[in-house]
Residue frames as qw, qx, qy, qz and C-alpha x, y, z in Angstrom:
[[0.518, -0.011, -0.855, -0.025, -105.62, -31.66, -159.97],
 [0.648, -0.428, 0.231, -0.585, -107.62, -33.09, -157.05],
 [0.583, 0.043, -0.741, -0.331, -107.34, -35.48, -154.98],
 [0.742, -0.460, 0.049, -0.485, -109.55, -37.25, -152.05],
 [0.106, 0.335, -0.853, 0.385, -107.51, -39.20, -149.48],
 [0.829, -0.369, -0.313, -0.281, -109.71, -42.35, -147.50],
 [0.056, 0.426, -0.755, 0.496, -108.86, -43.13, -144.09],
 [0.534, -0.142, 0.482, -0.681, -110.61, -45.78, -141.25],
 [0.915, 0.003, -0.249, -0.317, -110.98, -48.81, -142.81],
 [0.132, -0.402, 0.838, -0.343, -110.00, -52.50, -141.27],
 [0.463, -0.052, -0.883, -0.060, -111.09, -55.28, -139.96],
 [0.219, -0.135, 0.566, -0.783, -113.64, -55.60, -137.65],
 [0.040, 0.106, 0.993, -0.023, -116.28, -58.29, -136.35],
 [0.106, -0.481, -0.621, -0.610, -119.68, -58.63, -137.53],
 [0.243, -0.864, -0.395, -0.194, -121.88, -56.17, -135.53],
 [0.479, -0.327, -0.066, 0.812, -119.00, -53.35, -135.22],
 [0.410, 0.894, 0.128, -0.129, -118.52, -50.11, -136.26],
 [0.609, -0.061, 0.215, 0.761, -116.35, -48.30, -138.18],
 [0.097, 0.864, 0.033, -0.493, -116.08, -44.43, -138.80],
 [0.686, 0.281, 0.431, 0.514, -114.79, -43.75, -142.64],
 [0.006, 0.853, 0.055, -0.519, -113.22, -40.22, -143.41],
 [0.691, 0.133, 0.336, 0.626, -111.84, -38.81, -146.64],
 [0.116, -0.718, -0.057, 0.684, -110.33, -35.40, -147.45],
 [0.708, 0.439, 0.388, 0.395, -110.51, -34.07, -150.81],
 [0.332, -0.831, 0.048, 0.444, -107.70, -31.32, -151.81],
 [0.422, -0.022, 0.498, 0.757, -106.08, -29.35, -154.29],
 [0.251, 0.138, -0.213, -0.934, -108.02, -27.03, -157.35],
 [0.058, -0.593, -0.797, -0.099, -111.67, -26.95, -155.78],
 [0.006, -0.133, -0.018, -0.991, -113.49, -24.24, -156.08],
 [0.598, -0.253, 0.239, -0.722, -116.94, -26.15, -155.20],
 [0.006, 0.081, -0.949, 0.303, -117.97, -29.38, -154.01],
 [0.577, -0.149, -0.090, -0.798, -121.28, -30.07, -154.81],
 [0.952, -0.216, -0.103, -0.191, -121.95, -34.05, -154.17],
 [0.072, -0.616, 0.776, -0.115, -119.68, -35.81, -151.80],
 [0.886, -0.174, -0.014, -0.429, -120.39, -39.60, -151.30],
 [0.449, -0.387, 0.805, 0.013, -119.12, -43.12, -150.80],
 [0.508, 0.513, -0.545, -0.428, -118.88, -46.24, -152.98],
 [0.639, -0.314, 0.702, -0.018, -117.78, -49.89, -152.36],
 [0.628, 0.338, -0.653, -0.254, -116.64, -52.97, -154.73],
 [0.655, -0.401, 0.621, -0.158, -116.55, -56.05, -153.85],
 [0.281, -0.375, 0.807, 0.360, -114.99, -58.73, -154.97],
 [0.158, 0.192, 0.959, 0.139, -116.33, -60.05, -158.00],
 [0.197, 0.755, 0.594, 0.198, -119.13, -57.34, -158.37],
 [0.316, 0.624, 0.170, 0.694, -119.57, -54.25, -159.62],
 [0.179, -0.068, -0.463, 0.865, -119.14, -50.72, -157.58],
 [0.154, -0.749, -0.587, -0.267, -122.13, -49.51, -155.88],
 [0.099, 0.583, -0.175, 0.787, -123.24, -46.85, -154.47],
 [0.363, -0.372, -0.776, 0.357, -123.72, -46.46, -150.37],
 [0.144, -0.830, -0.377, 0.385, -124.50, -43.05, -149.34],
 [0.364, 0.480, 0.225, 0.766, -124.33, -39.41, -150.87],
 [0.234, -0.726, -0.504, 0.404, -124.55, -36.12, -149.61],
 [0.386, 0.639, 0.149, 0.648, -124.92, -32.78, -151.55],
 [0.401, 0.077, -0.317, 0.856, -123.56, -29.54, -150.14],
 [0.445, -0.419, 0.008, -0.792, -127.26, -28.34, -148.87],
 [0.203, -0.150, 0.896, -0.366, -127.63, -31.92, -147.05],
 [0.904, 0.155, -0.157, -0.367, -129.42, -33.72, -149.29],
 [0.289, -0.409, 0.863, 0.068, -128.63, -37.60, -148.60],
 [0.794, 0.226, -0.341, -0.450, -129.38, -40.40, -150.47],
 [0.522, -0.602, 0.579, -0.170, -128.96, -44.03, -149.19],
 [0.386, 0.109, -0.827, -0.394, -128.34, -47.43, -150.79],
 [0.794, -0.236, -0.218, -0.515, -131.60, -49.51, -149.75],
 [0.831, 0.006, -0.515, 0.209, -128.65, -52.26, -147.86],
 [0.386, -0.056, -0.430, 0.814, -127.04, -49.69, -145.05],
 [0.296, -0.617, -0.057, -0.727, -130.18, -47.51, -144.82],
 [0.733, -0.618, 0.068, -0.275, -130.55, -47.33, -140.75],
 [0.890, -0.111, 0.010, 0.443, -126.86, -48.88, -140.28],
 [0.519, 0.139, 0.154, 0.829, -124.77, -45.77, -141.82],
 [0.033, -0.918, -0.281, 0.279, -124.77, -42.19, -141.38],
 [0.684, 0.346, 0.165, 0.621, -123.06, -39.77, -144.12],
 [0.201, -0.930, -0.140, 0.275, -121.63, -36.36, -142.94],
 [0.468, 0.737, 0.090, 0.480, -120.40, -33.57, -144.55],
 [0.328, -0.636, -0.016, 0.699, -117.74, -30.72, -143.16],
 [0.434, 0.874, 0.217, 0.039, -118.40, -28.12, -146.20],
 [0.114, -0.956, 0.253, -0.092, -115.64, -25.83, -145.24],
 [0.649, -0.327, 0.665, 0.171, -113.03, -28.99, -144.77],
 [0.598, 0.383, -0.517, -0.478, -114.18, -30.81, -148.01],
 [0.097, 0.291, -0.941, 0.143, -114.52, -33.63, -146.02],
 [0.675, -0.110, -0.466, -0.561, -116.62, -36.49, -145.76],
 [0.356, -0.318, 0.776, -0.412, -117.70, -38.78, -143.13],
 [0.681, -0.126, -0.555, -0.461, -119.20, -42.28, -143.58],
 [0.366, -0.534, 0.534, -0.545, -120.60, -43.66, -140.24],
 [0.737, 0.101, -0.486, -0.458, -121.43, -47.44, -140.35],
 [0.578, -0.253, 0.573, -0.523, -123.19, -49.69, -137.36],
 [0.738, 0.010, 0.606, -0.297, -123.82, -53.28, -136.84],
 [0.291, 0.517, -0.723, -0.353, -121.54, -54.54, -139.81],
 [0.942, 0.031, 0.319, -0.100, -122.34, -57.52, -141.45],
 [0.725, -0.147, 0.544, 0.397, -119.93, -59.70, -143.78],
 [0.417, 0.782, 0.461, -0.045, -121.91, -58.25, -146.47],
 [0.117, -0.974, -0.009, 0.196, -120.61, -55.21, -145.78],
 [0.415, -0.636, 0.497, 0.421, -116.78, -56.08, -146.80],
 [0.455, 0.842, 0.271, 0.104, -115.60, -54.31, -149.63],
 [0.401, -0.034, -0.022, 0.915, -113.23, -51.45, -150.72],
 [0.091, 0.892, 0.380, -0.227, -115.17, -48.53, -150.02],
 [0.432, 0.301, 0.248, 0.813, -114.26, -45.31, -152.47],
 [0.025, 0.649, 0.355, -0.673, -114.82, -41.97, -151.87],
 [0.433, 0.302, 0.468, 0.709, -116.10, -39.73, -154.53],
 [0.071, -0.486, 0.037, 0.870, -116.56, -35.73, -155.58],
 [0.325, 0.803, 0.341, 0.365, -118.85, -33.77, -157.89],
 [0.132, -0.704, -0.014, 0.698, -117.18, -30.50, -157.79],
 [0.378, 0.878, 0.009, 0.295, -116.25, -27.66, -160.25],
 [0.634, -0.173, 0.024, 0.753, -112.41, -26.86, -159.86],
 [0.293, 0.030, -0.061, 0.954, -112.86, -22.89, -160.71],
 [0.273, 0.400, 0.387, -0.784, -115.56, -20.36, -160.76],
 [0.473, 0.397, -0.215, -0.757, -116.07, -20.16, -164.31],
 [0.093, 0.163, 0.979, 0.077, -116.51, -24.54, -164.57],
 [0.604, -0.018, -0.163, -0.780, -119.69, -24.74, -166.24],
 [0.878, -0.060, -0.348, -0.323, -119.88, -28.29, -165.33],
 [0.714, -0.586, 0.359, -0.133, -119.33, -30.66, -162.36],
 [0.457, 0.479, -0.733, 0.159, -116.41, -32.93, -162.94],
 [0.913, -0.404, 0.019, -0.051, -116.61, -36.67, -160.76],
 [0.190, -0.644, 0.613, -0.417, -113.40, -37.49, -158.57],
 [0.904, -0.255, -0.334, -0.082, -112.43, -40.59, -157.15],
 [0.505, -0.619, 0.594, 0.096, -110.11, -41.77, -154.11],
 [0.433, 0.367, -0.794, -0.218, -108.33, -44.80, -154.29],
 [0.824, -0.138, -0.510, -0.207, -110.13, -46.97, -151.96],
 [0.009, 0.459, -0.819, 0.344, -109.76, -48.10, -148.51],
 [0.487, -0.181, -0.818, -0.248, -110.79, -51.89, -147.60],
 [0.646, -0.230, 0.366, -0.629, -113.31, -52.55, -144.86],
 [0.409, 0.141, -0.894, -0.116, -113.09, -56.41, -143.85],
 [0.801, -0.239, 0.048, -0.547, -116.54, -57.84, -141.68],
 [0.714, 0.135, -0.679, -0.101, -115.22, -60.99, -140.10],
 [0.803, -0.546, 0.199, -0.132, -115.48, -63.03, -136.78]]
């Protein structure tokens, strides 16, 4: 089993930050895409930022230049960094894993947390 622990979310007024971390742990053997998620209420989950284990990123087109995604390889841990919050922005953010849990996994296998909330409010 695996599983990816979110920390760092809250409440916090529009143009804040907040730092989002989540560890993922148990039978990994690689870690190829780490990334982040969100729901909000009422609409479906998107995606916010990815980052594969060479440091490819990928952003959603709504937090490019607002968020930064970082990787600790050797941790299994992710970082989401995210400036000048708007309302917008509040959500449950998820963390999620491509990995392969042994050597011989011929295929990646997706991971989820469970979600911590980020609230954007004056």
């Amino acid at each position: 089993q695996v599983q990816l622990v979110e920390s760092g979310g809250g409440l916090v007024q529009p143009g804040g930050s907040l730092r989002l971390s989540c560890v993922a742990s148990g039978r990994i053997f690689f870690i190829h895409t780490m990334g982040w998620y969100r729901q909000a209420p009422g609409k479906q989950r998107e995606m916010v930022a990815r980052r594969t284990a060479g440091g490819s990123t990928l952003y959603a087109d709504s937090v490019k230049g607002r968020c930064t995604i970082s990787r600790v390889n050797a941790e299994n841990t992710v970082y989401l960094e995210m400036n000048s919050l708007k309302p917008e922005d509040t959500a449950v953010y998820y963390c999620n894993a491509d990995l392969r849990q042994t050597a011989s996994s011929t295929r990646l296998e997706t991971w989820w947390g469970e979600g911590t909330q980020v609230a954007v409010s004056s």
